[in-house]
C-alpha positions as CSV (number, residue, x, y, z in Angstrom):
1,X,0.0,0.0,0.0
2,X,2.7,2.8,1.2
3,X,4.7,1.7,-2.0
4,X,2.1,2.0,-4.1
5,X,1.8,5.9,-2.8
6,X,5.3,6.8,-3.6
7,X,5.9,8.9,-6.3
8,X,7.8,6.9,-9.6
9,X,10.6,8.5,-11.2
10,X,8.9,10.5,-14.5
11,X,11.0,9.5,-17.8
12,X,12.2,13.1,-18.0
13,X,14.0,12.3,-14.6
14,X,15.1,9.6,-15.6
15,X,16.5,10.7,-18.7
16,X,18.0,13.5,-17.1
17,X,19.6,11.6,-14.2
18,X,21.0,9.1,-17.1
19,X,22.6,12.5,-18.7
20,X,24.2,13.6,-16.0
21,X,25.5,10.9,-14.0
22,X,27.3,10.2,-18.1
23,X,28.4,14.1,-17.3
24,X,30.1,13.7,-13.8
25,X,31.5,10.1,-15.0
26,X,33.4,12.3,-17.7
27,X,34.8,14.8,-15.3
28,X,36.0,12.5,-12.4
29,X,37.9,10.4,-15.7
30,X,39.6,13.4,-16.5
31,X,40.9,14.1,-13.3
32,X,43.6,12.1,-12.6
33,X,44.4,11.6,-16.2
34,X,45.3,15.0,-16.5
35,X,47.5,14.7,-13.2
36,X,49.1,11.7,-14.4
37,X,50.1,13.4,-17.8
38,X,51.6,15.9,-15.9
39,X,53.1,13.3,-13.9
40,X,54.4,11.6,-17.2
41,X,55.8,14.6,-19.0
42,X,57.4,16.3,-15.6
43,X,59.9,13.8,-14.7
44,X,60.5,14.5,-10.1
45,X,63.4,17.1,-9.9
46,X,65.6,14.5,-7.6
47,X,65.4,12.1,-10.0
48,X,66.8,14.8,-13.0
49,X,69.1,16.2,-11.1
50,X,70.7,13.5,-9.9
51,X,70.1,10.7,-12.1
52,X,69.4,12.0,-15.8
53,X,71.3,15.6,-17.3
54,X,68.6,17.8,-18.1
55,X,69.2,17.8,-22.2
56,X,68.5,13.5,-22.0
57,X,65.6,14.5,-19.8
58,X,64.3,16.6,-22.7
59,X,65.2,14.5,-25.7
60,X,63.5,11.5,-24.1
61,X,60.2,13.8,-23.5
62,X,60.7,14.5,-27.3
63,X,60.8,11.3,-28.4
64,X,57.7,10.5,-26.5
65,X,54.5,9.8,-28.0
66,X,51.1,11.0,-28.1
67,X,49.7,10.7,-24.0
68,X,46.3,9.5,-25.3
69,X,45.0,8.9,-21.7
70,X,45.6,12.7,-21.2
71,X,44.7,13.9,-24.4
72,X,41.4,12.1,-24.5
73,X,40.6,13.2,-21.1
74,X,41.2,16.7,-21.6
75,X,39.2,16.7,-24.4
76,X,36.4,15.3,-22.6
77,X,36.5,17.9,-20.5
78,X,36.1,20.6,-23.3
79,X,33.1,18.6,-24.5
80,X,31.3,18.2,-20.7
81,X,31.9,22.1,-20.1
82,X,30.1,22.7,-23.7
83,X,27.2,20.2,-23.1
84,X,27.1,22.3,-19.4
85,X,26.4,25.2,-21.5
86,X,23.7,23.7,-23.4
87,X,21.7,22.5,-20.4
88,X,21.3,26.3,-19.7
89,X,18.8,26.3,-22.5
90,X,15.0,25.5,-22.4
91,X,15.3,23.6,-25.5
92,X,17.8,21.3,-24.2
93,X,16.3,20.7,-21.2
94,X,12.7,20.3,-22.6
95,X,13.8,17.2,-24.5
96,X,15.9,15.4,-21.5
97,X,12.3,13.3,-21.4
98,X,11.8,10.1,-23.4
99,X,14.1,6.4,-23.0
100,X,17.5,7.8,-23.7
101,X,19.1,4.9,-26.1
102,X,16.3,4.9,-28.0
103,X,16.2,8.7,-28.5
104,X,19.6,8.8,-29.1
105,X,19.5,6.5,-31.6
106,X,16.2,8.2,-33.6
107,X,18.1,11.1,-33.6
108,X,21.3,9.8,-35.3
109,X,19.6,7.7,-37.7
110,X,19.3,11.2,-39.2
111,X,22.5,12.1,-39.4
112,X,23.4,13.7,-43.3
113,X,20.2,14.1,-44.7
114,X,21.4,17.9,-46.0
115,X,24.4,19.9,-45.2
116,X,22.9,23.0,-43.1
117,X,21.2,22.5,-39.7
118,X,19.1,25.7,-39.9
119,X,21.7,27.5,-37.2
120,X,23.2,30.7,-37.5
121,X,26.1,31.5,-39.8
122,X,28.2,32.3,-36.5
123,X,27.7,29.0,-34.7
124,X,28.3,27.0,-37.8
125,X,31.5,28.9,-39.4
126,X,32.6,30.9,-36.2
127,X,31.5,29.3,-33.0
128,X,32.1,25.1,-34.6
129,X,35.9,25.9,-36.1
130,X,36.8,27.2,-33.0
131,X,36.2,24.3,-30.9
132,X,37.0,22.1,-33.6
133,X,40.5,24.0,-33.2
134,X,40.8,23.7,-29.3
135,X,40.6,19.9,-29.7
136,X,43.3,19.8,-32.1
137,X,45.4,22.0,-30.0
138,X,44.5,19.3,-26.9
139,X,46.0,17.0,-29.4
140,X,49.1,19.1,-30.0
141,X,49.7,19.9,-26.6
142,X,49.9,16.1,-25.6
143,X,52.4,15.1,-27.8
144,X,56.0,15.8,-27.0
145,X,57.0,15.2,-30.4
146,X,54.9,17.6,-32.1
147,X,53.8,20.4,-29.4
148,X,56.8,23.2,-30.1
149,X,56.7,22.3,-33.7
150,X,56.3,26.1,-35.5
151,X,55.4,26.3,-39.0
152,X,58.3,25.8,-41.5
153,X,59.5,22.9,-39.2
154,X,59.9,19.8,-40.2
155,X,56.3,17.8,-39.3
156,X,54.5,20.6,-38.7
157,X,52.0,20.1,-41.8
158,X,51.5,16.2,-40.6
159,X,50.9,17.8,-36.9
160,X,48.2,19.5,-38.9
161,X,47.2,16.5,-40.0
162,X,47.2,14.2,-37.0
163,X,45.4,17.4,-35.2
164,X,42.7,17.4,-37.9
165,X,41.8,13.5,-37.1
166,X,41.5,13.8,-33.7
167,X,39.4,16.6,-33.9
168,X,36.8,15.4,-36.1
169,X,37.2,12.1,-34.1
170,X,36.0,14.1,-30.9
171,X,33.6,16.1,-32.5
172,X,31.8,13.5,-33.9
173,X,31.2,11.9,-30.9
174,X,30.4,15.8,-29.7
175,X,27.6,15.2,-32.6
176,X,26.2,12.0,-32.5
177,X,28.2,9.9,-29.8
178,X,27.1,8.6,-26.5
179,X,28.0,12.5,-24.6
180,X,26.7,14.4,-27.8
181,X,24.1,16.8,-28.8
182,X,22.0,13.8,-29.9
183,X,22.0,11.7,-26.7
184,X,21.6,14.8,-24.6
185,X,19.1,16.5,-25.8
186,X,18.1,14.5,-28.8
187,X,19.2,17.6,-31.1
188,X,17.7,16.0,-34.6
189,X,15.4,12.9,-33.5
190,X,12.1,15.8,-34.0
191,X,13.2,18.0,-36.8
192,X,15.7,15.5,-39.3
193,X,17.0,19.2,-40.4
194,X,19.4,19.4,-36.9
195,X,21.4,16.3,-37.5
196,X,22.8,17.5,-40.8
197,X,26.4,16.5,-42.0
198,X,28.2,19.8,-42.5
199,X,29.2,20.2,-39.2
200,X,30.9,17.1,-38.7
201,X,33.0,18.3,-42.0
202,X,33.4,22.1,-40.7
203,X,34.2,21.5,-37.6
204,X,38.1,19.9,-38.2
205,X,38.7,21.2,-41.0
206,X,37.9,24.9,-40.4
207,X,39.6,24.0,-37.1
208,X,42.4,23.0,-38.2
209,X,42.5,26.4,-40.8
210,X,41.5,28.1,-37.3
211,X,44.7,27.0,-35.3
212,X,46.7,27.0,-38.3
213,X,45.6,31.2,-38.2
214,X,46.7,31.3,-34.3
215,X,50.0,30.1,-35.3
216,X,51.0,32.9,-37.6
217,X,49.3,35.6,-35.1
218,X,51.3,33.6,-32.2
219,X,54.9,33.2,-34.4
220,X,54.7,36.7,-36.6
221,X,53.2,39.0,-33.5
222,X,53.0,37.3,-29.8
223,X,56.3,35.1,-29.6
224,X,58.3,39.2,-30.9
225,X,56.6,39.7,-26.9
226,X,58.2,37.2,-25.1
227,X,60.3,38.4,-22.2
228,X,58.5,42.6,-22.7
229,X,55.0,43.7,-21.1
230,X,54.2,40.5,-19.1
231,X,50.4,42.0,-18.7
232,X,50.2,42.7,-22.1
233,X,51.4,40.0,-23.5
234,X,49.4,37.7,-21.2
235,X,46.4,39.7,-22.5
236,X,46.8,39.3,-26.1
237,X,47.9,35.6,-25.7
238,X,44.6,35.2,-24.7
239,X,42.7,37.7,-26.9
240,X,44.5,36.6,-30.4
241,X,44.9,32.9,-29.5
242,X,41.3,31.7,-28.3
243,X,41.4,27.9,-28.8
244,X,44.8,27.3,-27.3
245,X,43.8,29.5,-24.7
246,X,40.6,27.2,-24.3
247,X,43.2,24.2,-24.6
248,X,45.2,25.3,-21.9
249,X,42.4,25.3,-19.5
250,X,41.4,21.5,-20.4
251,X,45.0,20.5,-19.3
252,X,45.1,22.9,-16.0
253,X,47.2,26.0,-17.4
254,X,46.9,29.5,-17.4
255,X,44.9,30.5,-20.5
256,X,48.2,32.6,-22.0
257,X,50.4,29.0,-21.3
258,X,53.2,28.5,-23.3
259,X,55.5,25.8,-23.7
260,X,58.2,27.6,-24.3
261,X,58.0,29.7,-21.4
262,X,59.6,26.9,-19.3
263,X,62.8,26.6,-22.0
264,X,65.9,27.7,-20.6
């Protein structure tokens, strides 16, 4: 009898709850991934100093490969901070109700029936490249090999590359994975329009044009700064360089971060 009286969970809460605990499970993962990377790159000082000279030190971290633990992780954390964001709007929220694999899975079946979702020029050519160019900074930044690569160095054009994949790797799954716009949110499982294909082509690509842009701002105008105005230069790192300011963050820096700054 008193379990009949108790109020059941709606499908909305359900849903919702399903959404978020996928949310926090993201976070807590990229917790100690990020402190392990910086664990794995930052070898103790005891050990450097008295064990390893410092130029070995650096020439193993640059033979190093990609930390993919790390690198995935951070860019997890770009991706739960933007789906954050979203659940700020009424639209979002409204459609948290319904059995979330099912809904998720209407809405991809949709995916590339036409090239433009219906949004505004500045989300899809403006607001979409520049997260498409955070993730393949997250990418640079977690490869020793590549990360102080400039352009006109040797590798730099297959960094561009290698960035390129992994961003439209994690922006696909941004899109139409199991944390994306159409598991939370069901973005396309109504209106077929949403789940359309060019931003699954813009978003890398115009990324990678997008950091590739950074570079010239950060090599022609902001590295001539190094060592002058710290405020100012701070301030334009982060003004003129937006995604690898937004990269930074994922990995626990100050948003005008250099690697270089720590080079002797």
């Amino acid at each position: 009898m008193l379990e009949s009286c108790r109020p059941r969970p709606t499908r909305i809460e359900a849903k919702a709850f399903t959404a978020c605990l996928v949310l926090l499970t993201a976070v807590a993962q990229s917790v100690p991934a990020n402190a392990a990377d910086e664990q794995e790159i930052s070898p103790p000082p005891a050990a450097t100093s008295l064990s390893t000279p410092r130029s070995n030190a650096n020439q193993d971290d640059a033979d190093a490969g990609l930390h993919l633990g790390a690198a995935t992780a951070q860019a997890f954390g770009f991706t739960v901070l933007q789906h954050l964001v979203r659940l700020r709007e009424e639209r979002t929220r409204q459609e948290l109700g319904g059995a979330f694999f099912h809904d998720w899975l209407k809405a991809v079946s949709h995916t590339g029936r036409n090239w433009d979702d219906g949004n505004k020029v500045f989300t899809n050519y403006v607001a979409h490249p520049m997260g498409g160019a955070v993730y393949a900074n997250i990418y640079r930044q977690n490869s020793p090999r590549q990360r102080r690569l400039e352009i006109g160095d040797a590798g730099y054009g297959r960094m561009l590359v290698h960035g390129m994949v992994f961003s439209a790797v994690v922006s696909t799954q941004f899109e139409i994975g199991p944390i994306s716009e159409a598991s939370i949110g069901n973005v396309g499982m109504r209106n077929r329009q949403k789940m359309a294909w060019g931003d699954l082509v813009v978003t890398p690509v115009l990324g990678t044009v997008w950091m590739f842009g950074e570079d010239v701002i950060d090599q022609r105008i902001l590295k001539r700064m190094d060592g002058s105005n710290i405020v100012l230069r701070n301030a334009l790192r982060f003004f003129l360089n937006p995604s690898r300011t937004g990269a930074n963050l994922s990995r626990r820096k100050w948003p005008w971060y250099r690697d270089r700054d720590n080079e002797p």
